[in-house]
N, C-alpha and C positions, 0 to 999 in steps of 0.2 A: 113842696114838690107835688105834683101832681100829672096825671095823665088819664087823654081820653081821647076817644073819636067822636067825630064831630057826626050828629043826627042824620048825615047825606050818606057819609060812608056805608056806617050801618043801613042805610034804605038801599044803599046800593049794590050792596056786598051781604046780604042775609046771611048766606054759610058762614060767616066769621067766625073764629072762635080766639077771644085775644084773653090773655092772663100777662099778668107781672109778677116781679118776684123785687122788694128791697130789700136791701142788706145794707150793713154798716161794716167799719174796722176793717177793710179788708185791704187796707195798703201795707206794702212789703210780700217778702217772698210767701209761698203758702208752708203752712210748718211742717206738713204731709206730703206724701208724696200723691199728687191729683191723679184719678181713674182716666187717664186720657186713653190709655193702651187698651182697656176694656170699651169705652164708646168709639174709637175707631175702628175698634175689631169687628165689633158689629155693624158697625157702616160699611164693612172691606166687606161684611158676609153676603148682606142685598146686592150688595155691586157685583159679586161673582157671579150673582143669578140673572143679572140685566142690568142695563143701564140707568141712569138716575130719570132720563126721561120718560121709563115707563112706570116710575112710581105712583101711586094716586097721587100722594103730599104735592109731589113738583106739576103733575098734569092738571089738578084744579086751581093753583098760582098760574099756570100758564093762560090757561082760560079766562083767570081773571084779569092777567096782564093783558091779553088779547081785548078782554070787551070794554078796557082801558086804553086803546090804541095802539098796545107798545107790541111792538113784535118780540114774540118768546124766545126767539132764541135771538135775539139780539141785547133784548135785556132780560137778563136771569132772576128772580128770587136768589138770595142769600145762601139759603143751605143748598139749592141746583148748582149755583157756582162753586161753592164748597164740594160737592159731592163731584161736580166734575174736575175739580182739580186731585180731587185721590184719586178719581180712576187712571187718569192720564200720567199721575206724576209717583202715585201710591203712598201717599201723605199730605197732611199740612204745613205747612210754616209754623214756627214758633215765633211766635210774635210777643207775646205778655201773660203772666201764667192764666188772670183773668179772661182777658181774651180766647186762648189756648182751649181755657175748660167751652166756653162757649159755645166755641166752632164746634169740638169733641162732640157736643151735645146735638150742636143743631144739624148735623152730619147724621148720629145717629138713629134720631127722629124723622131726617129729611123734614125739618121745621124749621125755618126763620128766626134766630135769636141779635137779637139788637140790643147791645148793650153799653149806657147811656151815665154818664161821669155826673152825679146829681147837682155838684157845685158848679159845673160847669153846663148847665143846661135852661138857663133862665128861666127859673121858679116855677117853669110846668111846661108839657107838652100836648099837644092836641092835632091828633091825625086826622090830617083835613084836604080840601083842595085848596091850592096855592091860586093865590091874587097876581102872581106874578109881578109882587116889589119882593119878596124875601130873599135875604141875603144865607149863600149856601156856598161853605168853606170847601175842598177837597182836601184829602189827604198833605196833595202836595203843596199848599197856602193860595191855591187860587178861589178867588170869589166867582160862584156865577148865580145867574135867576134863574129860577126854575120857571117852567112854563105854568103859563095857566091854567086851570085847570088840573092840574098834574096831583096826584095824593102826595102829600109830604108829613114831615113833623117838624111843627110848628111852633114857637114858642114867642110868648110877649113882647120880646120886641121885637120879632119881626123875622127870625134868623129859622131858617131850613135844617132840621137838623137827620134830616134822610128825604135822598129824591126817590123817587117812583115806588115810591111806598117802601117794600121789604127787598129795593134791590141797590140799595147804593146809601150808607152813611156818612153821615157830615163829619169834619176835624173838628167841629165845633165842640161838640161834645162825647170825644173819644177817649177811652181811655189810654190814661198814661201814668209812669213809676208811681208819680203822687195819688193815684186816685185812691180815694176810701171807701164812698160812697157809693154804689151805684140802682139805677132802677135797670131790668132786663125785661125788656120785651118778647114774647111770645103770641107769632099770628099764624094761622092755618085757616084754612078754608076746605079741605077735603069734608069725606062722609065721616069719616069716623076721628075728629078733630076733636068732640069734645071730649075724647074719650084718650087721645093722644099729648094737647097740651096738657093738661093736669100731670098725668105722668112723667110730660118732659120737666115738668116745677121741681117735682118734687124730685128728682134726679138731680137737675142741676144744685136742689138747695143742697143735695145731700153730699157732693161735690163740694158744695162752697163751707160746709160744713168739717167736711174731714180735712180738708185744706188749709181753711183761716182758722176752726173753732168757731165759725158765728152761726146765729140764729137768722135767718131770713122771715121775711112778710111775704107771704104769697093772697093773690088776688085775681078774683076771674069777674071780664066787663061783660054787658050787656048791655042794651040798647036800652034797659028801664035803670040800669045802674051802671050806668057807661064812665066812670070817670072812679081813678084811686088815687086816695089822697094817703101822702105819705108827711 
């Protein structure tokens, strides 16, 4: 397994700051009881003081969705739509305990966590712009093609496995009861990201740690060592 960004991204996108985190053994319930109530407390505390829109984290994703073509508030970044559904609803869904810790995280960072079922993810991923032949699952089993041009994750044969970069995940490789494996993604582009994703790793491992017992691989790309191989 493996991931990376393709040489265009990084020229295009400089402020990037992307890390991963693998882990193994992590199917079944967690044996502990997961820090969710502490990472969404802290997510509930910034939102009391203003909206997720005036964050840095979601205002320089917007920007970069913007000089992407997409309209910001049409299409969200990950944790802005997470963050906007606490404020409105004052919670997340529980969805899957992995899952769960995720969002907790990427909510509390106001940072983009995309987390990726290793077995099911065709032997690597590479964040690139789409050709417009790749085939891209939703949720609810519909195929469609992403557009041209459009930043996705990509894999060897062919298969989309996130459209507009850090705002919409494939079924292709979602997690589900069975999964063991997974790779997490971490993207930010604010000023002070490199100083933010690190700390969301190590959070999360520490999370997946009191939770399953496992050890994680944490990993930070750059444009001269752009690609982890797991």
């Amino acid at each position: 397994m493996y991931f990376e960004h393709s040489s265009q991204v990084w020229a295009e996108h400089p402020s990037l700051v992307a890390g991963v985190l693998y882990a193994e053994n992590l199917a079944g319930e967690p044996r502990s009881e997961l820090p969710l109530a502490e990472l969404l407390g802290s997510a509930r505390q910034r939102l009391a003081v203003g909206t997720e829109a005036g964050f840095p984290e979601i205002q320089a994703w917007r920007r970069a969705f913007a000089r992407m073509g997409l309209a910001p508030t049409r299409y969200r970044c990950a944790s802005e739509s997470l963050l906007r559904r606490m404020r409105t609803s004052g919670d997340l869904p529980r969805v899957h305990p992995l899952v769960d810790l995720g969002n907790a995280v990427s909510a509390a960072y106001a940072i983009p966590v995309g987390i990726l079922d290793v077995d099911r993810s065709g032997g690597g991923i590479e964040v690139r712009h789409a050709r417009g032949d790749e085939r891209y699952l939703t949720f609810g089993g519909v195929e469609e093609r992403p557009e041209p041009g459009e930043v996705i994750f990509a894999d060897p044969q062919g298969r989309a496995h996130a459209r507009r970069w850090t705002n919409r995940q494939s079924g292709w490789s979602a997690v589900r009861d069975d999964t063991s494996t997974v790779l997490v993604v971490v993207e930010a582009v604010h000023d002070s990201a490199a100083q933010g994703v690190p700390r969301l790793l190590d959070t999360l491992a520490a999370g997946l740690r009191q939770g399953w017992g496992v050890d994680s691989r944490v990993g930070m790309l750059t444009p001269l060592r752009p690609r982890f191989q797991a």
